[in-house]
C-alpha positions in Angstrom: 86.9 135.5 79.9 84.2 133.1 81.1 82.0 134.6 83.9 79.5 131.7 85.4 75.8 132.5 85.4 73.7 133.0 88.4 71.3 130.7 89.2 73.2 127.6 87.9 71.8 124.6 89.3 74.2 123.1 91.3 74.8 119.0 91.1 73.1 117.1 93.9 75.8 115.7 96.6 76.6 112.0 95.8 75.3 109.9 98.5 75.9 106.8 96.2 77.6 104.1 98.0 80.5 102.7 95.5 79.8 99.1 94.4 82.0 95.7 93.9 80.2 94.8 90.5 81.9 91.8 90.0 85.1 89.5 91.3 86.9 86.8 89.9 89.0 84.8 92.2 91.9 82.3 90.7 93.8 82.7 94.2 96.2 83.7 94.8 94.6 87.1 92.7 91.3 88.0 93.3 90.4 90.5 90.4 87.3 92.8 91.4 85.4 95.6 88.9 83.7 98.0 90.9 81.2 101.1 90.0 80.7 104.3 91.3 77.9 106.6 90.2 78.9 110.0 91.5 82.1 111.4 92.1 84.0 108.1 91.1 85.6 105.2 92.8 88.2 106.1 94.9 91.2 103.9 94.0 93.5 105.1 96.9 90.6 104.1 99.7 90.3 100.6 98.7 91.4 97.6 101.1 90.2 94.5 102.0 89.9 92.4 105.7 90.2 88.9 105.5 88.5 86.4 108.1 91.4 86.4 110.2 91.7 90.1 110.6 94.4 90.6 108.3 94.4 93.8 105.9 95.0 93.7 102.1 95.6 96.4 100.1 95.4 96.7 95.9 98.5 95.3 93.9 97.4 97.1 91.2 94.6 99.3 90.5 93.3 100.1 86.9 91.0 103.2 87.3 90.3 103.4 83.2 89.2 100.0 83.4 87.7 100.6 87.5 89.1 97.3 88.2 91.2 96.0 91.1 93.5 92.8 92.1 95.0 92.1 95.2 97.4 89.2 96.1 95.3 86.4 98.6 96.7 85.0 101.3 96.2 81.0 101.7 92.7 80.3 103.3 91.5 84.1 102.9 88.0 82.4 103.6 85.7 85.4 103.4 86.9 88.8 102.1 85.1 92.2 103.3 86.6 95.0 100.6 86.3 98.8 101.4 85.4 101.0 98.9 85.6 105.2 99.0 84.2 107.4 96.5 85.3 111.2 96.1 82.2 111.9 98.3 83.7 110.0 101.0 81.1 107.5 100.6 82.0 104.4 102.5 80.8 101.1 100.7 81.3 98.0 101.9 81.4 94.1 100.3 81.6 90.7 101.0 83.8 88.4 98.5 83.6 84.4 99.7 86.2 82.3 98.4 86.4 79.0 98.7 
């Protein structure tokens, strides 16, 4: 079998904050690529609040790609997305669309 040697240095804990890289917004989709150094992007955290309070959650999530859409409302004015890692790393970002 395999045994596991002593004195293995363990990995550091990820205390990276997952990123929005980039977004692309031809409403009523709003495409987003995101990045997570660690453990990963967590595709089951991510939402998003829009101006007026209201809370959007992924139409579709491509993990292999680490992309995102979501469905906009009319006149989402400014979008605050919430992204987890594995870590539980909370990051959050700000998407304006006009």
């Amino acid at each position: 079998g395999t045994r596991t040697r002593a004195g293995k240095a363990r990995p550091p804990p990820d205390t990276t904050v997952p990123e929005l890289l980039s977004y692309e917004a031809s409403p009523p989709v709003l495409s987003a690529n995101l990045y997570d150094e660690g453990s990963g992007v967590n595709f089951a955290s991510i939402y998003a609040v829009t101006s007026q309070g209201e809370v959007l959650y992924p139409d579709s999530t491509a993990p292999e790609k680490s992309c995102v859409t979501f469905t906009l409302p009319e006149h989402p004015g400014q979008l605050e997305v919430y992204i987890s890692d594995h870590a539980g790393n909370l990051g959050r970002s700000i998407v304006i669309i006009e």
